[in-house]
C-alpha positions as CSV (number, residue, x, y, z in Angstrom):
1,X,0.0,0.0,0.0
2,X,1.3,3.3,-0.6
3,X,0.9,6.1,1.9
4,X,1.1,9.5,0.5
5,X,2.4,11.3,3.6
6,X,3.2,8.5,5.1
7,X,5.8,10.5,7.7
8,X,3.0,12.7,9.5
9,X,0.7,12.1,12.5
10,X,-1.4,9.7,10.8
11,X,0.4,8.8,8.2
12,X,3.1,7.0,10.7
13,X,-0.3,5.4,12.5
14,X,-1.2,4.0,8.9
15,X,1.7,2.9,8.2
16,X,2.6,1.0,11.7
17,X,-1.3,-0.7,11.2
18,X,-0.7,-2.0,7.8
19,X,3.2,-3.3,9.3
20,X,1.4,-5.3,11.7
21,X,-0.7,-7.4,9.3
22,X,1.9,-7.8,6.8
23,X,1.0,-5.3,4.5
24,X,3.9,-4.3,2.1
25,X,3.7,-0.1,2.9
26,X,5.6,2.3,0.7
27,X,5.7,5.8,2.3
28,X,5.5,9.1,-0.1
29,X,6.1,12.2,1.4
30,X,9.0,14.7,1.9
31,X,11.2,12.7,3.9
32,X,12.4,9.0,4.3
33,X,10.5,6.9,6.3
34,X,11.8,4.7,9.1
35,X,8.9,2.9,9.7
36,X,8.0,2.2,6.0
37,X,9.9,-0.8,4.2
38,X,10.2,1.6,1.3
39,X,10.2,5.6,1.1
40,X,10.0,7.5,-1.9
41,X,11.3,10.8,-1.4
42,X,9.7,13.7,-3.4
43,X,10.6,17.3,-3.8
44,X,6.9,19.0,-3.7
45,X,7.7,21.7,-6.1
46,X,5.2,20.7,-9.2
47,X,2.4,17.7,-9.5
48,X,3.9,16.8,-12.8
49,X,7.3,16.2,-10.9
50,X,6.4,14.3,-8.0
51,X,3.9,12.3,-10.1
52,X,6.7,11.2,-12.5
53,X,9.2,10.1,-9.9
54,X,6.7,8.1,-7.8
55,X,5.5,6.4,-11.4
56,X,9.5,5.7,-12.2
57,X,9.7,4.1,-8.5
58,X,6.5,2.2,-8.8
59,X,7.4,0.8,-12.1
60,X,5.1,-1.8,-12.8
61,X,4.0,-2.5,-9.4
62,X,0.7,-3.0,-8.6
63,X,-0.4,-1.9,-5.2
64,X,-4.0,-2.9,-3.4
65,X,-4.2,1.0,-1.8
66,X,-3.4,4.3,-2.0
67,X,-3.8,6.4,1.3
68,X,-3.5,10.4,0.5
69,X,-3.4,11.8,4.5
70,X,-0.8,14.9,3.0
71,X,-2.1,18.0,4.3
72,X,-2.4,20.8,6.2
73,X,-4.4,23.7,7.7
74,X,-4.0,28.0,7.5
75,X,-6.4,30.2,8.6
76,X,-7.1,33.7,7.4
77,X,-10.6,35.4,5.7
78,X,-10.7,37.2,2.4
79,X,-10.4,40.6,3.7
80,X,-7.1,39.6,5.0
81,X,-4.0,40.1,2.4
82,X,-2.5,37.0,3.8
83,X,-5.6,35.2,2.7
84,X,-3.7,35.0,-1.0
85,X,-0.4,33.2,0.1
86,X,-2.7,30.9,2.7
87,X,-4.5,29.8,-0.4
88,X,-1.6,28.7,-2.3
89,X,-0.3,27.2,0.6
90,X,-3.4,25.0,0.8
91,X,-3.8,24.0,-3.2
92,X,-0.5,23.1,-2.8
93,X,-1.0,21.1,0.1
94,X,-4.7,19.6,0.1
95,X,-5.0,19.2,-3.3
96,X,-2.2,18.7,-5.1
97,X,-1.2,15.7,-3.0
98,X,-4.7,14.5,-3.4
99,X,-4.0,15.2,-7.4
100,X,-0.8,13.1,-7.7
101,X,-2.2,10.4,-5.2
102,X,-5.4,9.5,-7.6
103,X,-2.4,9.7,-10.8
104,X,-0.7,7.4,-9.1
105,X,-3.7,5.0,-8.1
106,X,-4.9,5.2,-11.5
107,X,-1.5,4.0,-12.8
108,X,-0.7,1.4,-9.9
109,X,-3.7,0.5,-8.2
110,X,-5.0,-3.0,-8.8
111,X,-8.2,-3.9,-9.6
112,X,-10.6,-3.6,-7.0
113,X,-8.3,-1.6,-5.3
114,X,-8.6,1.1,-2.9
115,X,-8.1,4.7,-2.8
116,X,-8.5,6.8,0.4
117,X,-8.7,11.1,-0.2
118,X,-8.5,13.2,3.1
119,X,-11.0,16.0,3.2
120,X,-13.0,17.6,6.2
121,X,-16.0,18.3,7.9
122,X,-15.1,21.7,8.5
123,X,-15.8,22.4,4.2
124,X,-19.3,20.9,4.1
125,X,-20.3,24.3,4.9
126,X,-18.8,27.4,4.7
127,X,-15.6,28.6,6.5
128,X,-15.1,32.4,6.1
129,X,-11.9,32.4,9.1
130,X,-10.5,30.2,6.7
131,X,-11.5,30.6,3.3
132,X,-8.1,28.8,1.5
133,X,-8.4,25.5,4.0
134,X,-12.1,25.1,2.8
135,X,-11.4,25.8,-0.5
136,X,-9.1,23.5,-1.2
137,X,-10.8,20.6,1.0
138,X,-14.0,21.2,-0.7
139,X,-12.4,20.4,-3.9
140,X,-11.6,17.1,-2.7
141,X,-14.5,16.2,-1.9
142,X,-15.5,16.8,-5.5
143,X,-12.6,15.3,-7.0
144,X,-13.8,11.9,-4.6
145,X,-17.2,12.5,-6.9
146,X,-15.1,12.4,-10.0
147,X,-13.2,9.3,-9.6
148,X,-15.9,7.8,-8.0
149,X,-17.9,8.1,-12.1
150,X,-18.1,4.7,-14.1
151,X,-15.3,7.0,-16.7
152,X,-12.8,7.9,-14.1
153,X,-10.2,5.7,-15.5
154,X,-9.5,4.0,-11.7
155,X,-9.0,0.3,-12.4
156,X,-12.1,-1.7,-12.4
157,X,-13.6,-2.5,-9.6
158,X,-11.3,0.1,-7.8
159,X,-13.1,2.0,-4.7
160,X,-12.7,6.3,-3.9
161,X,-13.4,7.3,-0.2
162,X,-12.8,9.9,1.7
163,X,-12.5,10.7,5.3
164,X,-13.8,13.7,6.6
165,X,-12.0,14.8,10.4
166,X,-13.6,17.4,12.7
167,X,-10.5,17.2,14.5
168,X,-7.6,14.6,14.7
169,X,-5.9,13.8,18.5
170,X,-2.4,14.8,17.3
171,X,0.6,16.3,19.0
172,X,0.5,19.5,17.0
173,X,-3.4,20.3,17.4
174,X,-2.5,19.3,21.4
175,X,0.3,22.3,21.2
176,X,-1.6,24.5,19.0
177,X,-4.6,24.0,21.2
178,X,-3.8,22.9,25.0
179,X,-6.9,24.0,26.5
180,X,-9.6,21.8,24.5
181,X,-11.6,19.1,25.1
182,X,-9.0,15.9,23.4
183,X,-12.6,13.5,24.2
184,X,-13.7,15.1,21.3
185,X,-11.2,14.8,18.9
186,X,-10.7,11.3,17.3
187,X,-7.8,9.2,18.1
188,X,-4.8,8.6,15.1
189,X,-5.3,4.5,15.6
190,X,-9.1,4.6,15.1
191,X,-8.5,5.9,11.7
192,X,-5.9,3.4,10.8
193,X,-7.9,0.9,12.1
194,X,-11.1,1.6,9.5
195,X,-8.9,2.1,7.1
196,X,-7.9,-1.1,7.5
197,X,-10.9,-2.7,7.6
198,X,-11.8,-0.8,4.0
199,X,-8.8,-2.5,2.8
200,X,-9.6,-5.9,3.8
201,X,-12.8,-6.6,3.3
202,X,-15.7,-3.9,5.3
203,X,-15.6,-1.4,2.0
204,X,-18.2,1.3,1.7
205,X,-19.2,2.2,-2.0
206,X,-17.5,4.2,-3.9
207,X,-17.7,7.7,-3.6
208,X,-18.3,7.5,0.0
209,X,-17.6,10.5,2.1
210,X,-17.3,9.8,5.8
211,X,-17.6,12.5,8.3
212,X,-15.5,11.1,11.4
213,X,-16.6,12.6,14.5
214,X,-15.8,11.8,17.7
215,X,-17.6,12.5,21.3
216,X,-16.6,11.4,24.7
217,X,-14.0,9.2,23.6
218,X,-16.6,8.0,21.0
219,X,-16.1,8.0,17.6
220,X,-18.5,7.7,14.8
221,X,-18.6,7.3,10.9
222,X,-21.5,9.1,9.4
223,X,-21.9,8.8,5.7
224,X,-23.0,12.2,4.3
225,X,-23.9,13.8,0.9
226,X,-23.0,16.6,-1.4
227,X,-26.0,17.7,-3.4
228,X,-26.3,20.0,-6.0
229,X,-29.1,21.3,-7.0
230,X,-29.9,22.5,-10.7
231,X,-32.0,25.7,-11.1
């Protein structure tokens, strides 16, 4: 399975899951991996790049999931000048990594393969304090629709879901945010584990978009739905 930022917070929790039952786990992301039995180191500078040297390192392997948890968050509303460089910032990260990640599974998934997208909770409505974060997760959540489309070109029988955090239990939202409530935010193993469970056999249709939220130490995974309407 390849990880596609495989050496963050959840990433590393993927990737020690899949270890544990033997799954073969090839780590994408900025840096080597020493958990992974195989990194591939990109630059992050262009799509085109990164999607090429993946694709060289893959070479004809076939892999039974792709896992895009590359990411990040910035704040900022569209009054603010900032608000231009924060958007950027989150194409680049949210998107673009969730781009080259559907190249790749497109390329080296096999079929009836898996493909996991990260998106949010936080874009299923609007989010004027931070307008680039909800942009760019909001178009993932439509790029999820895409692939999920009989004419995607995904492998047959491949599967497109994505998961859609409120807030993940991670050291850096515990710095940035000391005082909250952690019983509310959803533990970095109970996302590995469902992921999991997609990849062995529990698989949701595809297209799925799965809000993950988490109360009390509870966590729950509610299926919602993006509608458009046509006037």
């Amino acid at each position: 399975a390849v990880v596609y930022g495989g050496n963050g917070a959840l990433g590393k929790c993927i990737v020690e899951a899949l270890n544990k039952f033997d799954v073969i786990t090839i780590c994408v992301d900025l840096m080597n991996s020493d958990n992974a039995e195989e990194s591939i180191k990109i630059e992050g500078s262009s799509m085109e790049a990164d999607a090429k040297l993946i694709t060289n390192a893959l070479g004809e392997r076939k892999v039974d999931a792709v896992f895009c948890v590359a990411g990040g968050w910035a704040g900022g509303n569209i009054c603010d000048e900032s608000s231009f460089s924060a958007i950027e910032k989150m194409w680049k990260f949210n998107v673009q990594s969730a781009v080259v990640a559907s190249h790749i599974a497109s390329r080296h998934l096999k079929e009836g393969g898996l493909l996991v997208l990260t998106g949010s909770s936080a874009a299923l409505s609007g989010t004027p304090g931070m307008i680039g974060y909800g942009l760019s997760k909001a178009a993932t959540h439509q790029l999820v629709q895409s692939l999920a489309m009989h004419d995607s070109k995904l492998p047959q029988g491949s599967s497109v879901v994505a998961i859609l955090p409120i807030t993940l239990d991670t050291p850096a939202n515990r710095a940035g945010m000391p005082g909250a409530d952690f019983s509310s935010w959803t533990p970095l193993s109970e996302v590995a584990e469902k992921l999991l469970s997609w990849l062995k056999s529990d698989r949701p249709p595809s297209g799925s978009l799965f809000e993950v939220e988490t109360s009390k130490g509870v966590t729950k995974w509610i299926a919602v739905h993006i509608t458009v309407s046509k006037q």
